[in-house]
Biopython code that builds the backbone (N, CA, C, O; Angstrom):
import numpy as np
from Bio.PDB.StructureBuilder import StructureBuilder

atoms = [
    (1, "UNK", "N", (14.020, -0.987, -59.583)),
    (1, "UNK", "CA", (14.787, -0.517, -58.454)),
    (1, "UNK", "C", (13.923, 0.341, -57.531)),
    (1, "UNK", "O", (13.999, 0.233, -56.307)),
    (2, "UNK", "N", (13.099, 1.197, -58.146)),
    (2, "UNK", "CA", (12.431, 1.823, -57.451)),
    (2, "UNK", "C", (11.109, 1.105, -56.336)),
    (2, "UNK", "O", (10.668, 1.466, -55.245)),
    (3, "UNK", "N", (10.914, 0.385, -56.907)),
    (3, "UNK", "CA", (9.742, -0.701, -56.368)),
    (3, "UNK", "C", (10.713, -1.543, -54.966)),
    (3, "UNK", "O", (10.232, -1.949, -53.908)),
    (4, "UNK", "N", (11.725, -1.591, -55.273)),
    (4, "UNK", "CA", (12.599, -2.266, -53.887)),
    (4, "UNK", "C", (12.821, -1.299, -52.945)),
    (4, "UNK", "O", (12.896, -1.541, -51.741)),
    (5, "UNK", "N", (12.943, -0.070, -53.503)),
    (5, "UNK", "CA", (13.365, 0.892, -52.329)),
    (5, "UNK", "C", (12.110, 1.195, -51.844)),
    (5, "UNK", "O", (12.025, 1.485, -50.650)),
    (6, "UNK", "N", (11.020, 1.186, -52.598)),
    (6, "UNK", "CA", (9.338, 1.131, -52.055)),
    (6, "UNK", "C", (9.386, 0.293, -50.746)),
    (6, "UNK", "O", (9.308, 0.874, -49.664)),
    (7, "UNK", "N", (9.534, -1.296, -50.830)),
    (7, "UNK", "CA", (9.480, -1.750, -49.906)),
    (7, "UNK", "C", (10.066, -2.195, -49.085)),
    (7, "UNK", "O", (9.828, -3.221, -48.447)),
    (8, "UNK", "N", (11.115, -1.302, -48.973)),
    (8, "UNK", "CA", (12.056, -1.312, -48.323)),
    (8, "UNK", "C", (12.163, 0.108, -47.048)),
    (8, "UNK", "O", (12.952, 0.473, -46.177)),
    (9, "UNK", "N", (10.859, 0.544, -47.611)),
    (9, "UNK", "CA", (10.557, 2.069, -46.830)),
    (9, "UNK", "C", (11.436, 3.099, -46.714)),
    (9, "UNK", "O", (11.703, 3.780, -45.724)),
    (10, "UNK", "N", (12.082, 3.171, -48.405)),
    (10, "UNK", "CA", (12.572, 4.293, -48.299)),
    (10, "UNK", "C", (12.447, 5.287, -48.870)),
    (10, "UNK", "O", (12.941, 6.380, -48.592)),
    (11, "UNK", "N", (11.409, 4.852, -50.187)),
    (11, "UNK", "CA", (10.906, 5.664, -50.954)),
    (11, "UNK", "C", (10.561, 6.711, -51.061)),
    (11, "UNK", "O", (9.689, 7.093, -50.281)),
    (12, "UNK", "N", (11.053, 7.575, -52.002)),
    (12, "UNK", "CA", (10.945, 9.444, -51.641)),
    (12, "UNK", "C", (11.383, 10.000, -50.468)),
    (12, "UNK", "O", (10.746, 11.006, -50.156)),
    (13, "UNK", "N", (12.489, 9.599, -49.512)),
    (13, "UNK", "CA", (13.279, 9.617, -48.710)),
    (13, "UNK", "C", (14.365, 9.834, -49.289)),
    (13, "UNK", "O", (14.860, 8.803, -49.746)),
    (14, "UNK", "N", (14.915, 10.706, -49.453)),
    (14, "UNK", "CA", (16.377, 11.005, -50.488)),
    (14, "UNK", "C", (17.551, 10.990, -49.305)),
    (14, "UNK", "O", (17.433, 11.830, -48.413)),
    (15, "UNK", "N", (18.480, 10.231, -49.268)),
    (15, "UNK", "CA", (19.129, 9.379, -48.606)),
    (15, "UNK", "C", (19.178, 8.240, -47.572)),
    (15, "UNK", "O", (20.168, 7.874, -46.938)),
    (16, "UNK", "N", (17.884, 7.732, -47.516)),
    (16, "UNK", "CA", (17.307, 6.639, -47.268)),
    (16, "UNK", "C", (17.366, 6.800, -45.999)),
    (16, "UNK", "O", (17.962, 5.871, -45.455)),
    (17, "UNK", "N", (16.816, 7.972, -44.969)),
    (17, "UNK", "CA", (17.092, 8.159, -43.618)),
    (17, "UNK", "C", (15.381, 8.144, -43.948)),
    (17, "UNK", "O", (14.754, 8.525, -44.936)),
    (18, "UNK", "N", (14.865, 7.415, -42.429)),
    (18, "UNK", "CA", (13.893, 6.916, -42.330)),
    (18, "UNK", "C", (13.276, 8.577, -41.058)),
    (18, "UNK", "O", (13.994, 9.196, -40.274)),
    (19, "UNK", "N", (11.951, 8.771, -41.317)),
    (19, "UNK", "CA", (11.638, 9.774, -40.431)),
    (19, "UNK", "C", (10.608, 9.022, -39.260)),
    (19, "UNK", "O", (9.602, 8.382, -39.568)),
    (20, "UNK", "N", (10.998, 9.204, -38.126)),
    (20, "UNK", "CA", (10.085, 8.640, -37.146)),
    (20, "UNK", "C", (9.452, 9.744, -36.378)),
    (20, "UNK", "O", (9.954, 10.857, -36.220)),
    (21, "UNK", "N", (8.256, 9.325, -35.893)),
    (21, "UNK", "CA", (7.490, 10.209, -34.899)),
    (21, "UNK", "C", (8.065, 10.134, -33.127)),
    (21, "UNK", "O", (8.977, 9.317, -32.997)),
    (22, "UNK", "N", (7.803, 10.602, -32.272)),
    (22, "UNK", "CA", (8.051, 10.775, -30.896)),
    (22, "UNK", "C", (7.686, 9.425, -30.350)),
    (22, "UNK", "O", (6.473, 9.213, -30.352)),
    (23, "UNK", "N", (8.625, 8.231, -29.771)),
    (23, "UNK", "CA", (8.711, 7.296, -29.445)),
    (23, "UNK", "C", (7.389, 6.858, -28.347)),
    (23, "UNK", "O", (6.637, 5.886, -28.424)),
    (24, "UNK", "N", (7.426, 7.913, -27.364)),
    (24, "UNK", "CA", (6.292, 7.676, -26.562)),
    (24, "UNK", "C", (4.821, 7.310, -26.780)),
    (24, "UNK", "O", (4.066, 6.755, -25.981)),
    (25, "UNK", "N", (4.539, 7.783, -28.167)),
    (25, "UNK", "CA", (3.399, 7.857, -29.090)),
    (25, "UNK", "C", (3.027, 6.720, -29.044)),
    (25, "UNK", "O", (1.884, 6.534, -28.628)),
    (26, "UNK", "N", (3.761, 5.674, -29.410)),
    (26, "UNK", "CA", (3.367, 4.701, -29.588)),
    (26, "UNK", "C", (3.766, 3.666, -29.176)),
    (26, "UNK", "O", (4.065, 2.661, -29.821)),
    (27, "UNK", "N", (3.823, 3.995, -27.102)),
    (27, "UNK", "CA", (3.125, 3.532, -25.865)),
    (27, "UNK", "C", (1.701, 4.489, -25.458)),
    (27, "UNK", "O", (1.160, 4.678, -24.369)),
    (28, "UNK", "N", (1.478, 4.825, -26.385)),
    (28, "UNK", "CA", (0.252, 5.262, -25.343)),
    (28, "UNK", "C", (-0.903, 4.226, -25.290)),
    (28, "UNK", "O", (-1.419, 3.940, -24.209)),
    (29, "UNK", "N", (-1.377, 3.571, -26.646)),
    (29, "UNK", "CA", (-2.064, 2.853, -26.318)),
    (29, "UNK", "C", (-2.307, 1.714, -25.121)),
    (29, "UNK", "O", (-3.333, 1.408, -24.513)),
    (30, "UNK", "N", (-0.880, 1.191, -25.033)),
    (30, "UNK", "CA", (-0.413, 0.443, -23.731)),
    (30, "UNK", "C", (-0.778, 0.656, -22.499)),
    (30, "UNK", "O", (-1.152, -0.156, -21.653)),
    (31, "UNK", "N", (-0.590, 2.341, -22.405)),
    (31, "UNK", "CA", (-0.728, 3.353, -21.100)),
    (31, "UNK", "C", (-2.522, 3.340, -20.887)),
    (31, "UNK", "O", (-3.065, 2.945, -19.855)),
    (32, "UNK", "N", (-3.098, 3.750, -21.844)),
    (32, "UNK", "CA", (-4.564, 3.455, -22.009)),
    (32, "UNK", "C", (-4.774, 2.235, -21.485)),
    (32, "UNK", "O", (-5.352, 2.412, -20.413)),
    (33, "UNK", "N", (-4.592, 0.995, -21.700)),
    (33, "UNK", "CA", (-5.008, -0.111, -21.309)),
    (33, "UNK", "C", (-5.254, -0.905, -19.949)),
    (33, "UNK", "O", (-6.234, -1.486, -19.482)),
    (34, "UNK", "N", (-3.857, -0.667, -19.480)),
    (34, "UNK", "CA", (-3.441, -0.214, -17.720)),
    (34, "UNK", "C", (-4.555, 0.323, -17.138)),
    (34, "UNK", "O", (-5.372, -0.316, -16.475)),
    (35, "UNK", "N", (-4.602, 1.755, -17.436)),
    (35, "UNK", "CA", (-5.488, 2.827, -16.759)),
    (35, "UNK", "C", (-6.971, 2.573, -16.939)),
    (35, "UNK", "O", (-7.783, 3.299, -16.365)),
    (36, "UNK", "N", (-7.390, 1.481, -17.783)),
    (36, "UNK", "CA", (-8.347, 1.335, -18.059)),
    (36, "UNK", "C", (-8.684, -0.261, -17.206)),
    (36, "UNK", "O", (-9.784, -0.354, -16.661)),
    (37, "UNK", "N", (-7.876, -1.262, -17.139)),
    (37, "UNK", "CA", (-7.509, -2.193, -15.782)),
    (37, "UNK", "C", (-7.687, -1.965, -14.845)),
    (37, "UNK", "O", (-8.764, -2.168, -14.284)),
    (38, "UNK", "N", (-6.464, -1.342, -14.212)),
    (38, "UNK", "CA", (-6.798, -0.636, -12.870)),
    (38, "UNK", "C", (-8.072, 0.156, -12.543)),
    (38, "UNK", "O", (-8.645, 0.164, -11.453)),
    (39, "UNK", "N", (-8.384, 0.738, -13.515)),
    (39, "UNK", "CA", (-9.873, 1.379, -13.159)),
    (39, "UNK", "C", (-10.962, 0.467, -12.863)),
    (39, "UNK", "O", (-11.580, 0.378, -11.802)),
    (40, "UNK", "N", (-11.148, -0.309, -14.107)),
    (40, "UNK", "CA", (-12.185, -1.614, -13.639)),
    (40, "UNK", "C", (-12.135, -2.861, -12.695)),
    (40, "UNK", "O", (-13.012, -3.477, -12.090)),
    (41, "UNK", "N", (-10.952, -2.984, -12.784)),
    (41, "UNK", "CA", (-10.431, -4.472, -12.306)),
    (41, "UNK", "C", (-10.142, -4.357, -11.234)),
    (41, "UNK", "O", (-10.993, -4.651, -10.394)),
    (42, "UNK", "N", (-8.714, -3.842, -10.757)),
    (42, "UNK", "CA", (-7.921, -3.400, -9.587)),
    (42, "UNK", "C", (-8.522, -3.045, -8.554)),
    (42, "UNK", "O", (-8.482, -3.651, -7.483)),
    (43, "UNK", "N", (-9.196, -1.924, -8.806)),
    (43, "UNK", "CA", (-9.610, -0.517, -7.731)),
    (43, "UNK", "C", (-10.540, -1.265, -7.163)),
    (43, "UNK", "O", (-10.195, -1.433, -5.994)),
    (44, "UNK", "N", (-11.961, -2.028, -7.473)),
    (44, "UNK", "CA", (-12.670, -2.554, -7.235)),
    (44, "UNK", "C", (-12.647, -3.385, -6.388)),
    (44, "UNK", "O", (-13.260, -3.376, -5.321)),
    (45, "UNK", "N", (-11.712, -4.420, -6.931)),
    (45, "UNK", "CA", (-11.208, -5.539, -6.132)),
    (45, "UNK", "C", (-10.794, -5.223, -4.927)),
    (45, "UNK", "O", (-11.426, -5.507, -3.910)),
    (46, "UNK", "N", (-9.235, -4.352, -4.952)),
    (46, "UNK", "CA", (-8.444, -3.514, -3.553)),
    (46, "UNK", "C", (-10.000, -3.125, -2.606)),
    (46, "UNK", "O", (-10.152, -3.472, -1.435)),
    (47, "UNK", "N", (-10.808, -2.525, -3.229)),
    (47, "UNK", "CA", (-12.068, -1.966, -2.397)),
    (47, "UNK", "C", (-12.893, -2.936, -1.592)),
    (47, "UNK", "O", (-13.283, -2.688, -0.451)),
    (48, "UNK", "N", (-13.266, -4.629, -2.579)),
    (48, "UNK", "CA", (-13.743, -5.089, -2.149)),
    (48, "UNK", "C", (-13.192, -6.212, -1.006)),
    (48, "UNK", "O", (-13.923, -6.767, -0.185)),
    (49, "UNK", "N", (-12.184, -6.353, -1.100)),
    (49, "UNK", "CA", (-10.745, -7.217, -0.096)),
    (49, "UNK", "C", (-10.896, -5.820, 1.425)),
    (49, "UNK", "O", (-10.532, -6.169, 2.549)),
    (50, "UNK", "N", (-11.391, -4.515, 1.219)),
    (50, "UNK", "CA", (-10.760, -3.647, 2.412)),
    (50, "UNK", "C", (-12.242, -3.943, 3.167)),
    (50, "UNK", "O", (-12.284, -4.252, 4.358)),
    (51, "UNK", "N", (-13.544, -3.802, 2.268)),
    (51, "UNK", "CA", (-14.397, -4.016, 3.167)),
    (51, "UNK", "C", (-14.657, -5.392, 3.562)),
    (51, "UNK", "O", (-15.516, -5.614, 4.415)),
    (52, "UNK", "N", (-14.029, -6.292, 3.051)),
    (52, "UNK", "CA", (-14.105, -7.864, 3.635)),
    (52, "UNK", "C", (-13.293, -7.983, 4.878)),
    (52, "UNK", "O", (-13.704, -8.468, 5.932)),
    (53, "UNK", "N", (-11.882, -7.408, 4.623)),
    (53, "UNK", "CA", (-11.292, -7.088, 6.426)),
    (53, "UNK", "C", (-11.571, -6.410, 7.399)),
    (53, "UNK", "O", (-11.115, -6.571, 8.531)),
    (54, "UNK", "N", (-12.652, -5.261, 6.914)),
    (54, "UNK", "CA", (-13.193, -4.237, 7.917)),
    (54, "UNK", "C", (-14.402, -5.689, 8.492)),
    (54, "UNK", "O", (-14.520, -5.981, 9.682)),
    (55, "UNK", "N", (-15.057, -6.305, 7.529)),
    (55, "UNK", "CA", (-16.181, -7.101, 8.212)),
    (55, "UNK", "C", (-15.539, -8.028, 8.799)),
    (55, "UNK", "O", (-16.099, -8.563, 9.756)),
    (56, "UNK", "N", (-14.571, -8.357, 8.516)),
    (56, "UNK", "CA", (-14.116, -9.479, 9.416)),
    (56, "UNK", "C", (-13.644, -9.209, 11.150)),
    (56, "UNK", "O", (-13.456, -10.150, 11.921)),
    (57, "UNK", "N", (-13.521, -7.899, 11.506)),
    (57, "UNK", "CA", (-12.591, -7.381, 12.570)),
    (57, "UNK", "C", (-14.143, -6.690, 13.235)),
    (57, "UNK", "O", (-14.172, -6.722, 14.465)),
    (58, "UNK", "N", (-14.743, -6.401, 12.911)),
    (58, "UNK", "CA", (-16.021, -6.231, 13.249)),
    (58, "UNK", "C", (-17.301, -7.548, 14.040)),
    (58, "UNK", "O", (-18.363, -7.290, 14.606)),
    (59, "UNK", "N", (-16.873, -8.469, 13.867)),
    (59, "UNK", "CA", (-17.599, -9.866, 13.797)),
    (59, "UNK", "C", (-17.578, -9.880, 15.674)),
    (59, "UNK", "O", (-16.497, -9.886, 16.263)),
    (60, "UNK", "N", (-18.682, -9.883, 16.306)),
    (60, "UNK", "CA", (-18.934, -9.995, 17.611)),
    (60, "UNK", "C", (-19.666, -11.199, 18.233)),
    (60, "UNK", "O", (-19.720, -12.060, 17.355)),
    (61, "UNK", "N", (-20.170, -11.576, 19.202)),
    (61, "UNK", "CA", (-20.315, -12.853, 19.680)),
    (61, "UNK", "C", (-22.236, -12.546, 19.271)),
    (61, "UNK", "O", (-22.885, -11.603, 19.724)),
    (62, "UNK", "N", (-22.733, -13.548, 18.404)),
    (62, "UNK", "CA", (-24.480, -13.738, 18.496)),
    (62, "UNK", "C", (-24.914, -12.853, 16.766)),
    (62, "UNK", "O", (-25.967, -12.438, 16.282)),
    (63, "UNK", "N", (-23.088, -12.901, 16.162)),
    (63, "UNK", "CA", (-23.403, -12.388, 14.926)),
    (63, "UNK", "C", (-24.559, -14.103, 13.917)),
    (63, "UNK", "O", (-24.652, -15.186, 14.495)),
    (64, "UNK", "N", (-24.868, -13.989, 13.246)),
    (64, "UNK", "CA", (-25.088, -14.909, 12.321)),
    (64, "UNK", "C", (-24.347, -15.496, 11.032)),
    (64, "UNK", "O", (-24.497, -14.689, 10.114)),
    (65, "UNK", "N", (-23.739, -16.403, 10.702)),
    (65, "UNK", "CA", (-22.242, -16.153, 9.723)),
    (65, "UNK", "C", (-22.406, -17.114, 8.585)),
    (65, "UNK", "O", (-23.163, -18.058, 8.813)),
    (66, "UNK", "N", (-21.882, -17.061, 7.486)),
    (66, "UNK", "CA", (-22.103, -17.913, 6.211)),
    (66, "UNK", "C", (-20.415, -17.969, 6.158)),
    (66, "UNK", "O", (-19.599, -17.079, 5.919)),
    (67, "UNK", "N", (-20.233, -19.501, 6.506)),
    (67, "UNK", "CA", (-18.736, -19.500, 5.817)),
    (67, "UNK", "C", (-18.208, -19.786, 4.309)),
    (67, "UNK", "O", (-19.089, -19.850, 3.451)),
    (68, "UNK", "N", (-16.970, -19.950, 3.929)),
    (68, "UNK", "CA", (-16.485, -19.806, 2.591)),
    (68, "UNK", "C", (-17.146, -21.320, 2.397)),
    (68, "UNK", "O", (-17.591, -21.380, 1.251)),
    (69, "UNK", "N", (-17.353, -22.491, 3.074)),
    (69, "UNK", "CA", (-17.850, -23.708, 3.219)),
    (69, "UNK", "C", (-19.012, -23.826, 3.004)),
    (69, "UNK", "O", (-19.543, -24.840, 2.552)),
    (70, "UNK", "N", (-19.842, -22.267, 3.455)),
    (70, "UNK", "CA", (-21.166, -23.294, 3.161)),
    (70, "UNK", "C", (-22.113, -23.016, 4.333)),
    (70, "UNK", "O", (-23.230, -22.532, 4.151)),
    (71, "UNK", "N", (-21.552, -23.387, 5.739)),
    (71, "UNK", "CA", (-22.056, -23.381, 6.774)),
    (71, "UNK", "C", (-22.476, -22.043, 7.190)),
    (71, "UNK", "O", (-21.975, -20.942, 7.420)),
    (72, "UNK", "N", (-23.942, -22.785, 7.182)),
    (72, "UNK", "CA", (-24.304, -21.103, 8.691)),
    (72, "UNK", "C", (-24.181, -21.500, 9.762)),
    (72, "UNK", "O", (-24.262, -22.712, 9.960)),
    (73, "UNK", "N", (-23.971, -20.701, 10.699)),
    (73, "UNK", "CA", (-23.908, -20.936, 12.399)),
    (73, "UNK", "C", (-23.935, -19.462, 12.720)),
    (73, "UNK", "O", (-23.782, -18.465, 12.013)),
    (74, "UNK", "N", (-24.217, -19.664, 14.225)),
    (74, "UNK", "CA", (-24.280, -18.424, 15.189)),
    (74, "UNK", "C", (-22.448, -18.412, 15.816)),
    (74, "UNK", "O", (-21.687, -19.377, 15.767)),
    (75, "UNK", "N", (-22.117, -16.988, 16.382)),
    (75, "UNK", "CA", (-21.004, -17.083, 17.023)),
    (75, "UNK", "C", (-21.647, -17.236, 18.038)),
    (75, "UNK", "O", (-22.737, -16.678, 18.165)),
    (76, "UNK", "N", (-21.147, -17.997, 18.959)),
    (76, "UNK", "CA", (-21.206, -17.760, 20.382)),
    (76, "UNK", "C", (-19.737, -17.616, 21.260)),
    (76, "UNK", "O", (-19.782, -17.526, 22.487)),
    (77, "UNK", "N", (-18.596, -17.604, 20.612)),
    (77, "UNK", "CA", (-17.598, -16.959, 21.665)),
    (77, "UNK", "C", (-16.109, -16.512, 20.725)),
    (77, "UNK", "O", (-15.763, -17.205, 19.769)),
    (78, "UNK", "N", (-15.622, -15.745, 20.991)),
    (78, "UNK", "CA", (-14.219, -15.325, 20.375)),
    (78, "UNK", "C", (-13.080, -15.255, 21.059)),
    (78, "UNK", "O", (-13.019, -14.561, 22.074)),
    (79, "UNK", "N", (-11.838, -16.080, 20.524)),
    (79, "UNK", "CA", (-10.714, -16.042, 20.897)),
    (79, "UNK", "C", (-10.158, -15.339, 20.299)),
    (79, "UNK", "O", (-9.981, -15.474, 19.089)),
    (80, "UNK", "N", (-9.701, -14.330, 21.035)),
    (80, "UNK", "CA", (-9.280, -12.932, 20.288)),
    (80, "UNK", "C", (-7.417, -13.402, 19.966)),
    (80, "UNK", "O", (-6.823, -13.064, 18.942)),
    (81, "UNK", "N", (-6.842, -14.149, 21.003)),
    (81, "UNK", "CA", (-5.095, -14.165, 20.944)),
    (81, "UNK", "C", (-5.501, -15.019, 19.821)),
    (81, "UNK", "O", (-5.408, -14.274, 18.845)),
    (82, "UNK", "N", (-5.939, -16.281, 19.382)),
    (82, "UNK", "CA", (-5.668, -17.336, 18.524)),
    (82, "UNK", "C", (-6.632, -16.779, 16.938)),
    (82, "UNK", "O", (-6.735, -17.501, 15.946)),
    (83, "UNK", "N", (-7.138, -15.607, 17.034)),
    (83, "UNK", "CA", (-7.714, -15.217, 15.742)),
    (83, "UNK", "C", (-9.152, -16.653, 15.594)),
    (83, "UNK", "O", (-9.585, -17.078, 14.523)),
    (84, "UNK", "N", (-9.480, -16.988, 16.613)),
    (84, "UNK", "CA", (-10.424, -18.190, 16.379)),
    (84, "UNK", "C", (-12.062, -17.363, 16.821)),
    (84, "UNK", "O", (-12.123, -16.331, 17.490)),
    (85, "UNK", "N", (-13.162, -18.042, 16.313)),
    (85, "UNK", "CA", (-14.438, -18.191, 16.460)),
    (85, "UNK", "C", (-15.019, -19.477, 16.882)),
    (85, "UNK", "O", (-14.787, -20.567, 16.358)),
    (86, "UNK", "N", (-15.819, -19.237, 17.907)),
    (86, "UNK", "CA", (-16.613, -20.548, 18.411)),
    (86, "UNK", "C", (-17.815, -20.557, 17.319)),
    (86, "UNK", "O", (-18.052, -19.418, 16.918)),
    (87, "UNK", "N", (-18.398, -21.275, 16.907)),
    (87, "UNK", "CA", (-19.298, -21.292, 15.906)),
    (87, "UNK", "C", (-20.267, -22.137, 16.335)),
    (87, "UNK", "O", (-19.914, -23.286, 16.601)),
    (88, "UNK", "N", (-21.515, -21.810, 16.477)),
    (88, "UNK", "CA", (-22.770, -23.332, 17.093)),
    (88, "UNK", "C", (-23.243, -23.489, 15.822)),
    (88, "UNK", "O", (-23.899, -22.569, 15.335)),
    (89, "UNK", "N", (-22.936, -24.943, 14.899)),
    (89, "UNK", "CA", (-23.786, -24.592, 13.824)),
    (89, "UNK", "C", (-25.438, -25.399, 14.055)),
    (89, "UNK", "O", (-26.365, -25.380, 13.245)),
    (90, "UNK", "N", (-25.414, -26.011, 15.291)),
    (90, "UNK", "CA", (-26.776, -27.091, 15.169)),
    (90, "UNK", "C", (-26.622, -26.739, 16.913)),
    (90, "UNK", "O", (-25.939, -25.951, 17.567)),
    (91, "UNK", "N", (-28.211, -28.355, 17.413)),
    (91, "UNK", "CA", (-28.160, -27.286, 18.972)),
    (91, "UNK", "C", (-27.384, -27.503, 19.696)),
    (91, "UNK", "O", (-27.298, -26.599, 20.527)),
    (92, "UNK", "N", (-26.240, -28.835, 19.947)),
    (92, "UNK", "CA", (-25.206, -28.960, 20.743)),
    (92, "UNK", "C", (-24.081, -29.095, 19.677)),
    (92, "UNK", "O", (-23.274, -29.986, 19.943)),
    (93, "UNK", "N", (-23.869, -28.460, 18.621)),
    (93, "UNK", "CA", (-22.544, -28.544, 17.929)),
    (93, "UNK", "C", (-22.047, -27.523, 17.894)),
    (93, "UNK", "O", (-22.592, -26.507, 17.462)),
    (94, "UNK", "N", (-21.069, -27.584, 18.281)),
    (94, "UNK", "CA", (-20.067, -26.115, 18.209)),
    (94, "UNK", "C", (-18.822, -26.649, 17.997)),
    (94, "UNK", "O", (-18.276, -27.668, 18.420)),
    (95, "UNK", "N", (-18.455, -25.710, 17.214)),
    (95, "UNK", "CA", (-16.896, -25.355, 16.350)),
    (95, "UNK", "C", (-15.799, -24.559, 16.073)),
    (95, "UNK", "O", (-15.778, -23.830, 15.080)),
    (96, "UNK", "N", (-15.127, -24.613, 16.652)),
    (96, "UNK", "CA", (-13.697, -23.465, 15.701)),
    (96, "UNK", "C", (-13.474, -23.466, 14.507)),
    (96, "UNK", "O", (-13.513, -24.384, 13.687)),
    (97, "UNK", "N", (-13.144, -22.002, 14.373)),
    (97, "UNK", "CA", (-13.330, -21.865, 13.079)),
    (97, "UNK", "C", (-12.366, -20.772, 12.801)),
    (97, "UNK", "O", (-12.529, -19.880, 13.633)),
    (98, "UNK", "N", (-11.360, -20.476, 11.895)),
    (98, "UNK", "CA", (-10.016, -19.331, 11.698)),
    (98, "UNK", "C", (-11.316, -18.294, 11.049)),
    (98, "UNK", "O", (-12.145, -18.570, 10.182)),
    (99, "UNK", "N", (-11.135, -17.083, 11.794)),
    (99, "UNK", "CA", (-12.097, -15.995, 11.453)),
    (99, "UNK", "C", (-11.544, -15.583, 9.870)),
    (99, "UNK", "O", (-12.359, -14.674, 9.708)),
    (100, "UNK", "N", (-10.946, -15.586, 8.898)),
    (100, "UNK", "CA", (-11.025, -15.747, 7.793)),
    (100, "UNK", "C", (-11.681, -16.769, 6.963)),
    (100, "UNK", "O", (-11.421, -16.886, 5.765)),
    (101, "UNK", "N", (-12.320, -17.328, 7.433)),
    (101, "UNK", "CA", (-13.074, -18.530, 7.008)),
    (101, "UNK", "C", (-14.584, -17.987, 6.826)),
    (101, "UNK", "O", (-15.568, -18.414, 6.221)),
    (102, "UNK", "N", (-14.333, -16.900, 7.591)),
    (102, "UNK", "CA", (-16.304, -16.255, 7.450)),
    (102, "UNK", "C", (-16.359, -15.180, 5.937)),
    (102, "UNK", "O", (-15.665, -14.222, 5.598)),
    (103, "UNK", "N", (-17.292, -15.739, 5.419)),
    (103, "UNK", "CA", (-17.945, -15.036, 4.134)),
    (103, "UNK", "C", (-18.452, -14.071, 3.974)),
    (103, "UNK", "O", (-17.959, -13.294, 3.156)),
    (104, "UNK", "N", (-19.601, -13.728, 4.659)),
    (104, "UNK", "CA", (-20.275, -12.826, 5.146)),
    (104, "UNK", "C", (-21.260, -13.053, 6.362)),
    (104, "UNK", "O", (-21.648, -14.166, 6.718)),
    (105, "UNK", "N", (-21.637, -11.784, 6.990)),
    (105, "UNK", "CA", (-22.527, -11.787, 7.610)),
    (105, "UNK", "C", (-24.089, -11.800, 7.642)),
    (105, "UNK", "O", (-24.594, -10.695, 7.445)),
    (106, "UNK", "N", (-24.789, -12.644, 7.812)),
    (106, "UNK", "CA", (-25.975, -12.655, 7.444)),
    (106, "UNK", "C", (-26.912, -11.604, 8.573)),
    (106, "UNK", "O", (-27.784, -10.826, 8.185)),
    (107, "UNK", "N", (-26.611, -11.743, 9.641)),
    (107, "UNK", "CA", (-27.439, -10.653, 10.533)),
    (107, "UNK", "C", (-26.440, -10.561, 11.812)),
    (107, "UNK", "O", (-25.847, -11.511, 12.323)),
    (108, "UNK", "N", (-26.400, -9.484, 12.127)),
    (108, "UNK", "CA", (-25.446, -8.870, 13.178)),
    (108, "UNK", "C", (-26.443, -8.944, 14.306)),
    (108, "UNK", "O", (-27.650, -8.795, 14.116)),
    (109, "UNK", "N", (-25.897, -9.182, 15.504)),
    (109, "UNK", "CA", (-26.441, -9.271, 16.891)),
    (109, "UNK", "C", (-27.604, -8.455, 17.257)),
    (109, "UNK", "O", (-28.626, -8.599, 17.929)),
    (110, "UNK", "N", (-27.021, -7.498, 16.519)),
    (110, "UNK", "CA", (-27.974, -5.352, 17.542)),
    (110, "UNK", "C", (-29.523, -5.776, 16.067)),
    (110, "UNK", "O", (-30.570, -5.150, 16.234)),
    (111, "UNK", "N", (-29.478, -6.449, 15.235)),
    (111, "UNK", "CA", (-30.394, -6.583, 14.585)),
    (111, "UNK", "C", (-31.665, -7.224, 15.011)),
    (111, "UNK", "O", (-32.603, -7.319, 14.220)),
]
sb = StructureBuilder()
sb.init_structure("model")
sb.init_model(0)
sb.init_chain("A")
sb.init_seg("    ")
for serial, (resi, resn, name, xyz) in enumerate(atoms, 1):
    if name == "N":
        sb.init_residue(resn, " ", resi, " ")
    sb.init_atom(name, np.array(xyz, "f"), 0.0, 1.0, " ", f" {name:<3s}", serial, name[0])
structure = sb.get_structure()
């Protein structure tokens, strides 16, 4: 009998009321895990998405540009109402292009 109430977790518990610790306790590890996410993962990311929109709103006409495609080209003109870029990628080809489409900048104009 005693061996059942063993595993039954009640053993040496004299009326078989079970004693628990402070519930929160054991979320903390959970809470750790999060905070440890957001620290690496999140924050970084949010950081690296703010300076990709700062470069994008920055982008002026004779920048040099690498798109998500692949393509380099020069800007040579901006449509500011339609969010568009003229793009020359060769010597008489030029293109539109949705200014989210640019990757980075390879050399800025004043360079």
């Amino acid at each position: 009998m005693n061996t059942v109430l063993y595993f039954l977790g009640m053993a040496g518990n004299p009326g078989g009321a079970q004693q628990q610790g402070n519930p929160l306790l054991s979320f903390l590890p959970l809470f750790v895990i999060i905070a440890i996410m957001y620290l690496f993962l999140m924050r970084p990311q949010a950081k690296k998405q703010k300076e990709h929109r700062q470069m994008l709103q920055t982008l002026e006409k004779g920048d040099k540009i690498l798109t998500t495609g692949g393509i380099v080209g020069e800007i040579v003109g901006i449509r500011e109402k339609e969010d568009m870029l003229i793009v020359r990628i060769a010597d008489n080809v030029k293109v539109d292009m949705v200014r989210g489409a640019v990757a980075q900048v390879l050399r800025k104009r004043s360079e």
